[in-house]
C-alpha positions in Angstrom: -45.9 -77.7 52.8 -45.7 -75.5 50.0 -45.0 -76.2 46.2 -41.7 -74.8 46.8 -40.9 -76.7 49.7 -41.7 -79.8 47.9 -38.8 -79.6 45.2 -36.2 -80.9 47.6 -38.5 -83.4 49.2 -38.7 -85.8 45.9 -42.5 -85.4 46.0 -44.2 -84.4 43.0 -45.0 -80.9 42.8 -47.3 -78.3 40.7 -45.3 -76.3 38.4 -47.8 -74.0 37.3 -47.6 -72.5 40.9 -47.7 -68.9 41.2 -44.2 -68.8 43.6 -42.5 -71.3 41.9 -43.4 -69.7 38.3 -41.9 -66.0 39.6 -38.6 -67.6 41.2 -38.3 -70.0 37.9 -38.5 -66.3 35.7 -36.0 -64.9 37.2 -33.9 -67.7 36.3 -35.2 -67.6 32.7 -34.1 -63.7 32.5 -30.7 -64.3 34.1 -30.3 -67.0 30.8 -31.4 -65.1 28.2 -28.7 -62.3 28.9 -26.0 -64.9 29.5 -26.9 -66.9 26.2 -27.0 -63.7 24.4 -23.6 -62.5 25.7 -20.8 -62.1 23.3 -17.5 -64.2 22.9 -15.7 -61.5 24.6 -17.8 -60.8 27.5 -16.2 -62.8 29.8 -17.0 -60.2 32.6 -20.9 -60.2 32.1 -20.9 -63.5 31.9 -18.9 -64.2 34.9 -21.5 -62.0 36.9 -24.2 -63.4 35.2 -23.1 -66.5 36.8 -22.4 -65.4 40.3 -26.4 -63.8 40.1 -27.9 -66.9 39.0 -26.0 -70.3 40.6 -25.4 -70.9 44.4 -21.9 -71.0 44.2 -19.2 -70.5 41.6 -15.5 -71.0 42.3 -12.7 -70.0 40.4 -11.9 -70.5 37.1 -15.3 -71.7 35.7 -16.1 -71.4 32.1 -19.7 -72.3 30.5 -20.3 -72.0 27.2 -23.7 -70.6 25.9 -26.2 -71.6 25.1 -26.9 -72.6 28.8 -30.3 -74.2 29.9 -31.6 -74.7 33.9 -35.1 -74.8 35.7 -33.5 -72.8 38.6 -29.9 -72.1 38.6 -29.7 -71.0 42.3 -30.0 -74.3 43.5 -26.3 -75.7 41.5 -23.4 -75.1 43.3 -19.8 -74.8 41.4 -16.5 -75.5 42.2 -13.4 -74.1 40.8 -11.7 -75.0 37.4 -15.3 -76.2 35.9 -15.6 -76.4 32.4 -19.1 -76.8 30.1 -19.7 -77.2 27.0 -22.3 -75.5 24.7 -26.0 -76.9 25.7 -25.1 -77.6 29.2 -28.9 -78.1 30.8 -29.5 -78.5 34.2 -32.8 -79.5 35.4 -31.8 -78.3 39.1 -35.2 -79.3 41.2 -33.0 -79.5 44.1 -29.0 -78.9 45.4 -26.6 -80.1 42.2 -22.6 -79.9 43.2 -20.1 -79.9 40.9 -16.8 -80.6 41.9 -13.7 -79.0 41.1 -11.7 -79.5 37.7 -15.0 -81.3 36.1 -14.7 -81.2 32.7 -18.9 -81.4 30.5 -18.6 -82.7 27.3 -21.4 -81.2 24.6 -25.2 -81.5 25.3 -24.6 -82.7 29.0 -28.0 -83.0 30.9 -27.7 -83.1 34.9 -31.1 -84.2 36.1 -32.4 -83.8 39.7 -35.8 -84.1 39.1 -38.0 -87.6 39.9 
């Protein structure tokens, strides 16, 4: 089983490892340009979105800045609303329903 394999198993696994450091920047690089999107980007940022997270439906809205470990592993429905400093420590599968509403500084935690 591979370090990658092991973040939807619950097991503790080495995050200094080579494939899970590459997949984890690619994630870092699709934050930066979202966080440094301006107000009126709404486009960028809705593409931004649709490169980084599993699933986006309609109508979702997150305000930067916007923190995750992965990104591809939260899945969004439609109407979804965040907050500035929305973090997501995604380790494995996050849903979020539709018409969810995150209030300021909202952590969803996967991890342990």
């Amino acid at each position: 089983m591979t370090e990658m394999d092991m973040l939807h198993t619950g097991e503790l696994y080495l995050p200094g490892d080579d494939e899970i450091m590459a997949e984890q920047q690619k994630c870092l690089e699709l934050l930066y340009d979202y966080n440094m999107t301006r107000p009126c980007e709404t486009e960028k940022r809705e593409e931004l979105m649709r490169q980084m997270f599993a699933e986006m439906g309609e109508r979702c809205y997150i305000e930067p800045p916007l923190h995750a470990n992965w990104g591809k592993n939260t899945h969004f429905g439609s109407n979804v609303y965040a907050n500035f400093n929305l973090t997501l420590v995604d380790d494995t599968d996050v849903y979020v329903g539709d018409s969810v509403m995150f209030g300021p500084n909202v952590t969803v935690a996967t991890a342990g």
